[in-house]
C-alpha positions in Angstrom: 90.7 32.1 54.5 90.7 34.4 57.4 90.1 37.9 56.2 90.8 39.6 59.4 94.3 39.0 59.2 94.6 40.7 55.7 95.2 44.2 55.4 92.9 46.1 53.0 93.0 45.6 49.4 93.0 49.4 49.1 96.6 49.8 51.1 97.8 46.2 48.7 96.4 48.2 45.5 98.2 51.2 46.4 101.7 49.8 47.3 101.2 47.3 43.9 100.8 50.5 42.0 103.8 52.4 43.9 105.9 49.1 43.0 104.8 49.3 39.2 105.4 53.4 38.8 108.2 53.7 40.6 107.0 57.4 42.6 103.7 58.4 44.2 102.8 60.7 42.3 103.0 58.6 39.2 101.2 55.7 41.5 98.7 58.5 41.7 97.8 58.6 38.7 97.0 55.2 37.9 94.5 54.8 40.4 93.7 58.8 39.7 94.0 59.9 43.4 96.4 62.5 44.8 100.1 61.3 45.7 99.4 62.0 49.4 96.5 59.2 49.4 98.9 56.7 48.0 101.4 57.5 50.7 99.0 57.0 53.4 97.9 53.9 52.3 101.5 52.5 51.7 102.3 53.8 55.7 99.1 52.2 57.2 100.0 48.9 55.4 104.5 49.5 56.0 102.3 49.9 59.9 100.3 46.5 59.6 102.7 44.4 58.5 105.5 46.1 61.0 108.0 46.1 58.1 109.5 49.0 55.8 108.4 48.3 51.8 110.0 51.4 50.3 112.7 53.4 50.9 113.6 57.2 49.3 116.5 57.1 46.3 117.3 60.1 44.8 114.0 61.9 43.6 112.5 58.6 43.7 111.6 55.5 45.7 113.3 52.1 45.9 111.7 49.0 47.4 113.1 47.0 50.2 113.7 43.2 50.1 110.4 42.9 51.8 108.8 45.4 49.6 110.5 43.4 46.7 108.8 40.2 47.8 105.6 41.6 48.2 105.7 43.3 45.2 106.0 40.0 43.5 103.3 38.5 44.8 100.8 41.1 44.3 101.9 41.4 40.8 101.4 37.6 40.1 97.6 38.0 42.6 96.4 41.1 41.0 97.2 39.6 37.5 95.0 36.4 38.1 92.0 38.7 39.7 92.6 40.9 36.0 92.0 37.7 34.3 89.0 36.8 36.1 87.1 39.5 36.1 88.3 40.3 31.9 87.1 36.2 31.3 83.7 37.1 33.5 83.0 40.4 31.9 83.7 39.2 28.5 81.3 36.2 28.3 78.5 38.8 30.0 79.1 41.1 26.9 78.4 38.3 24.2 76.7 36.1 25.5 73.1 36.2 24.2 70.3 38.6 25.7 67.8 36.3 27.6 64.3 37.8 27.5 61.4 36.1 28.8 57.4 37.1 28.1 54.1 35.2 27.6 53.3 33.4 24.8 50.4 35.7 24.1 52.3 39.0 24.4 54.9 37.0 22.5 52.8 36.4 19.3 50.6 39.6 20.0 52.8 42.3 20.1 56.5 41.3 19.8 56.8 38.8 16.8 54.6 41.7 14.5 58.0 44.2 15.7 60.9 42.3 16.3 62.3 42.4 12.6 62.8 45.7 13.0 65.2 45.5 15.9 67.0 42.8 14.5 67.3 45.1 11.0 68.7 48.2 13.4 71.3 46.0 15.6 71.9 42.5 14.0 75.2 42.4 16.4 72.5 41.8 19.4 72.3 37.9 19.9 68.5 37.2 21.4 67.4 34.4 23.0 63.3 34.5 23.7 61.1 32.6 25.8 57.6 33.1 25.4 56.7 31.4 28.5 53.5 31.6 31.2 55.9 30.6 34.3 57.7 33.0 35.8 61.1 32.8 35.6 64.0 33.7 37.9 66.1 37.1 37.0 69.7 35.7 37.9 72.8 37.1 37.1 74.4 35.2 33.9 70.2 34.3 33.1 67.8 36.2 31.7 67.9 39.3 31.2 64.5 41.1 31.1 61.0 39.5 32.1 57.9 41.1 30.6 55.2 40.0 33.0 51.6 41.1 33.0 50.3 43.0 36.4 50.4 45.8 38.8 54.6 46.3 38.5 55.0 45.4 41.9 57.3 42.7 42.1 59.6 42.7 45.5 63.3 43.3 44.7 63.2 43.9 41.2 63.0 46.9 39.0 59.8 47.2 36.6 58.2 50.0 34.3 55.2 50.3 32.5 55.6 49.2 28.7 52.0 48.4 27.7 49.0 49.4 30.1 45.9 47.6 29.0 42.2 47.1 30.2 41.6 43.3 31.5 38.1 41.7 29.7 36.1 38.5 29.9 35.4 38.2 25.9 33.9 35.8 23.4 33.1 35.4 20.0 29.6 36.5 19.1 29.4 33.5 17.3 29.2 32.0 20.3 27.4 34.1 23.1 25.4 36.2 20.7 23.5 39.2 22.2 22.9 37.1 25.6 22.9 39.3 28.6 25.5 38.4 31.3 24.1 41.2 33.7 24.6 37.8 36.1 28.1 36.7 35.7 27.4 33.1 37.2 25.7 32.5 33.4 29.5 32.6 32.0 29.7 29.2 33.8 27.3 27.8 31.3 30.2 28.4 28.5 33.4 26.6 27.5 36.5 28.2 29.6 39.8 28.8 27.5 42.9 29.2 29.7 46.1 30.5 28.5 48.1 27.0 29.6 50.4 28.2 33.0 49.1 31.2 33.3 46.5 32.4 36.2 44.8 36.0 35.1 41.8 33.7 34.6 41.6 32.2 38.1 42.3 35.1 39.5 39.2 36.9 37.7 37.1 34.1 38.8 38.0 34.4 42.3 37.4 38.2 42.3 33.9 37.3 41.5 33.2 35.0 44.1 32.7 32.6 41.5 33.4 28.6 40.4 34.0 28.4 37.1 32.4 25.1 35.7 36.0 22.6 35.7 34.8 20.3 33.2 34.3 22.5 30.5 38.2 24.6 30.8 40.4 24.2 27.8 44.0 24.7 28.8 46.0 26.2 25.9 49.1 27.6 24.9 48.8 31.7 24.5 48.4 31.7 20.6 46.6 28.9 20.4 44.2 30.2 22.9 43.3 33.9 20.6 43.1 31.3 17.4 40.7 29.1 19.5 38.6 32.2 21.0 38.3 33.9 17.7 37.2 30.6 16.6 34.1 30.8 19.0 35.5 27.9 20.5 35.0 29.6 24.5 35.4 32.6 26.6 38.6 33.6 28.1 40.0 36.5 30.1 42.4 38.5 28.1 44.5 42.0 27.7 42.1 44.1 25.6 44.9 45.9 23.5 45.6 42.1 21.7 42.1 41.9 20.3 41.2 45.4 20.0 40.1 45.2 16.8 38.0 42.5 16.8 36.1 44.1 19.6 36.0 47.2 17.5 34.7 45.3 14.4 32.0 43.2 16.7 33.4 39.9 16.2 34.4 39.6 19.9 32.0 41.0 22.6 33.2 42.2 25.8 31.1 40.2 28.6 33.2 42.1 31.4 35.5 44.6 31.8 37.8 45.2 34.8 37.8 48.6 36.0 41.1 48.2 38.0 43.9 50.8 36.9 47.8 49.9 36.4 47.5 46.2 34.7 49.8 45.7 31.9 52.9 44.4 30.6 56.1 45.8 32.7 59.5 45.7 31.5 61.1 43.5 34.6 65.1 43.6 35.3 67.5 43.3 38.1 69.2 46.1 40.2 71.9 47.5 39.1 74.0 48.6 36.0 72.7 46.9 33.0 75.0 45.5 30.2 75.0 47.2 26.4 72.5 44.9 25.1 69.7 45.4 27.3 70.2 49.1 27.5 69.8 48.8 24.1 67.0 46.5 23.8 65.0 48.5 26.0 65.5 51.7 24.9 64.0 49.8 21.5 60.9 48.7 23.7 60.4 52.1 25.2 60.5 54.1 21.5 57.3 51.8 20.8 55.5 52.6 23.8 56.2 55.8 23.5 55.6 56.3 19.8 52.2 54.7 20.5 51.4 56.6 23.1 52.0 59.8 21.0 49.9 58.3 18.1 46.9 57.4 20.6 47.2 60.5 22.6 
């Protein structure tokens, strides 16, 4: 289609509304803007097209043959584009709300809460997917991502949800009172790796440090807290999901990393959100915010 030989859809909306109400001023109305807009945009389009639309009669206006025509077919175009856009919006506002998270943060801290959503707003269709890849935020996908970093992630809107120290940690069963003063002695231990997920790696390589390969145990995210409570290895985890173990000395802290702003961020697209989300978040923020009271 060539577009620069269309007039603008502002001068085809106003003259489809004139042709519907019958005067400008009721014309006006419909598309809330003074009478003296419409008539402008009914001139500059009457000037385009080189061809009178409407005509005074009376106290009111009458359209010409040509107005009549195009009147018809705007009526018949602007009705499909209603249609389209109803069908579009429609399916957006049930369709199910898509959130995406890690496993761990899954079966950590959302699983132990969600009830209580579902209880306040059962009309909310959700559709999780605890999930270490990260997934694309398209429109008509998923919703909301809750990834694990700095909340710097280009093109997207993020907040702060759950801000939470990073540690190396292992059972005491395993590592007892060993000192690890000299970090290359965690290479003597069995690795456990929360399965497509990299915060481990990424520890390791701010060390400066290989990490023995043989002995890594790739693992989904619950499976791999069962396994390290277990004693089965050492891992590299969000402090706030074993907090009390460390607090009760079953797990031992081998490292912590000083480094400010890690956490779980609430991730979402630009732009207006639909009912559900706003809703679903609002639920996620009166959890961080309650627990932030209760800690504070």
């Amino acid at each position: 289609m060539d577009w620069s030989r269309m007039p603008s859809l502002a001068s085809l909306r106003a003259f489809a509304a004139v042709a519907e109400a019958g005067t400008l001023a009721a014309a006006g109305r419909k598309l809330n803007v003074s009478h003296a807009a419409i008539s402008q945009q009914v001139r500059a389009l009457e000037a385009y097209l080189g061809a009178e639309l409407v005509v005074r009669e009376g106290r009111g206006l009458a359209l010409t043959q040509e107005g009549r025509a195009l009147a018809g077919h705007l009526d018949e175009a602007f009705s499909l584009m209603h249609r389209a856009v109803a069908e579009l919006t429609d399916a957006d506002r049930t369709r199910p709300l898509q959130v995406t998270m890690t496993p761990t943060f899954a079966v950590s801290w959302l699983m132990p809460r969600i009830s209580e959503f579902r209880h306040r707003h059962p009309d909310i269709e959700l559709m999780l997917n605890p999930t270490a890849d990260v997934v694309e935020l398209e429109p008509g996908g998923v919703d909301l991502a809750i990834r694990f970093g700095k909340g710097q992630w280009r093109g997207l809107n993020s907040e702060p949800l759950l801000l939470t120290g990073f540690v190396v940690v292992a059972a005491r069963s395993l590592v007892g009172d060993a000192d690890f003063t000299d970090l290359t002695k965690l290479r003597e231990y069995p690795w456990l790796q929360e399965l497509g997920a990299n915060e481990s790696a990424n520890w390791w390589d701010r060390q400066g440090i290989a990490p023995n390969r043989g002995t890594n145990l790739h693992l989904p995210g619950y499976m791999m807290l069962e396994s390290l409570r277990r004693g089965d290895g050492v891992t590299a985890a969000a402090r706030a999901f074993i907090e009390p173990e460390i607090r009760s000395g079953h797990l031992r802290v081998l490292f912590e990393d000083e480094e400010r702003g890690n956490g779980y961020h609430l991730v979402t697209r630009p732009g207006v959100q639909r009912p559900p989300l706003k809703t679903f978040i609002a639920w996620l923020r009166s959890h961080r915010d309650g627990q932030g009271a209760a800690s504070g």
